[in-house]
N, C-alpha and C positions, 0 to 999 in steps of 0.2 A: 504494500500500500504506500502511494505517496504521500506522504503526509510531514508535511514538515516543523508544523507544531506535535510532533508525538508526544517530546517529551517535555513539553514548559504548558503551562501553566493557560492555555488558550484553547476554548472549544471548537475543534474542527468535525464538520461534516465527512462522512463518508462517498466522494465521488462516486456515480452513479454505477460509474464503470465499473469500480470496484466492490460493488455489491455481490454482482453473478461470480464475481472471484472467488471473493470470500466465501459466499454459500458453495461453491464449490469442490473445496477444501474440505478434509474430513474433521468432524467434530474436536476443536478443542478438547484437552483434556479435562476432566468437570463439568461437562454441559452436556444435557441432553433437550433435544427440541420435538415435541408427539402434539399431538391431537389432542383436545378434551376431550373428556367425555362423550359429550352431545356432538361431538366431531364439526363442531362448529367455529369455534378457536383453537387457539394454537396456546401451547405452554413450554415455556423456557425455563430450566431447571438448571441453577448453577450451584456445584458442590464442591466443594476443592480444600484441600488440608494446608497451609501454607507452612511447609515443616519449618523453613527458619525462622518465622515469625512466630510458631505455634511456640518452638523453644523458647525463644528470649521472653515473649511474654511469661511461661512456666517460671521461668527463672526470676523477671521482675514480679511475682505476682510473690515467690516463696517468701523473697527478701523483705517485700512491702507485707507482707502477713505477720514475719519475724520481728520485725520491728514496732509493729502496731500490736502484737499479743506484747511485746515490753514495755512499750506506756501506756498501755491498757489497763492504768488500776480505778479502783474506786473513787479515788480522790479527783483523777483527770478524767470522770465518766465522759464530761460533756467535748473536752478535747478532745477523746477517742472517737467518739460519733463520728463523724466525719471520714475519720481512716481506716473504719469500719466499712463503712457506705463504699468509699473508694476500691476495699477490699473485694467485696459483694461486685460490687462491678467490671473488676479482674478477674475473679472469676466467674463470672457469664461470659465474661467478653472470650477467655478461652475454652468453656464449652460449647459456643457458638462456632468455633473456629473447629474444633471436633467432631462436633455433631449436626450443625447450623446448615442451612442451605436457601438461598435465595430462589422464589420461584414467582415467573413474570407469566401473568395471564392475560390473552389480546383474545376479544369475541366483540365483534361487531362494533366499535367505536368505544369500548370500555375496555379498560385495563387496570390490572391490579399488578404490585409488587411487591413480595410477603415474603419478610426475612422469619424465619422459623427455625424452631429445634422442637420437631414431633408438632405438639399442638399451642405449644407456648413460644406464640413471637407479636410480632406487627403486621399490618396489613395499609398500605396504602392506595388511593385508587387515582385514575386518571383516564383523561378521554381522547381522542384521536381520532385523525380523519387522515382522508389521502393526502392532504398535503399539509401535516406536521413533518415535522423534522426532527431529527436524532444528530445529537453533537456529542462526543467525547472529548471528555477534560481530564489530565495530568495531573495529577498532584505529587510531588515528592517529600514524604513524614521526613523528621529525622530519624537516623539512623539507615537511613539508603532504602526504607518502605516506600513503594509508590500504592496509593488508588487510585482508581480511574470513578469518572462520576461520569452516569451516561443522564444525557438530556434531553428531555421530550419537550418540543415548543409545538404549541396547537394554539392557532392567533396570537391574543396575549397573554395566554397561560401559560410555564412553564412551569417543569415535575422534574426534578431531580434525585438522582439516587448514588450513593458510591457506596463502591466497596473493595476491599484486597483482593481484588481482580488481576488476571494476568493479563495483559497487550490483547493476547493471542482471544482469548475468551470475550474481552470486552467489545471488538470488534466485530468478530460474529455473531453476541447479541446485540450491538446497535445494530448489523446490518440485516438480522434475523425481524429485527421492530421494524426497522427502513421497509422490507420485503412485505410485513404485515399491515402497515399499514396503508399499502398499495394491495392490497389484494382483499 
């Protein structure tokens, strides 16, 4: 793909060309694209373990747990809250990365995108037509993490979503939404 903003900080379209490319290309690793049910939309199913991030989070999550059970006492109850809460949030954030999975539902001008683990997650929705548009955006975390945030503009509506997505995947779902919603 040519794309010369890949990797800063700027939402580029996917050329039109390069849609049939893409879809043409076998499935990213982590993604699966089927029929609903009703075989009337389409659903995007993105799964992916990100081993070196799943690590370092493990590892900051032990350290920040080890730390917060030692000024964890009685006297600093109200202190602790906080690095409790942050705690709890570390770990979701790595059962999510373990067990978590993003699934993007298109059926007839509606769409939803529902970050999940089993039955407990989010669900967002959003609406489309044939001539919204899909842009992917860059982001570089510290520590050398990139996400990609893909984004839906339908008039003046725009729906954003990211996530520790890889190049490879988040391509193919923009141009997997590009494809859907032209058809």
């Amino acid at each position: 793909m040519n794309n010369e903003c890949r990797y800063q900080s700027c939402p580029t379209s996917i050329p039109l060309e390069d849609i049939n490319a893409i879809l043409s290309k076998p499935l990213p690793k982590g993604v699966k694209v089927e029929r609903d049910m009703m075989g009337y939309g389409t659903v995007i199913t993105y799964r992916r373990i990100p081993v070196d991030n799943l690590i370092s989070s493990i590892v900051f999550t032990l350290f920040w747990s080890f730390f917060t059970m030692l000024a964890f006492t009685f006297e600093a109850l109200f202190i602790g809250i906080p690095f409790l809460i942050a705690g709890i949030a570390l770990v979701s954030i790595i059962l999510f990365r373990l067990f978590g999975k993003w699934v993007i539902h298109l059926d007839r001008g509606h769409g939803a995108v529902i970050a999940s683990i089993g039955k407990l997650g989010w669900k967002r929705t959003f609406t489309y037509n044939p001539h919204s548009t899909v842009k992917i955006q860059s982001f570089r975390l510290r520590g050398g993490e990139r996400t990609l945030a893909i984004i839906i503009k339908t008039g003046n509506r725009k729906f954003t979503f990211r996530s520790s997505i890889t190049v490879d995947a988040g391509e193919f779902i923009a141009a997997t939404l590009t494809h859907g919603f032209q058809h």
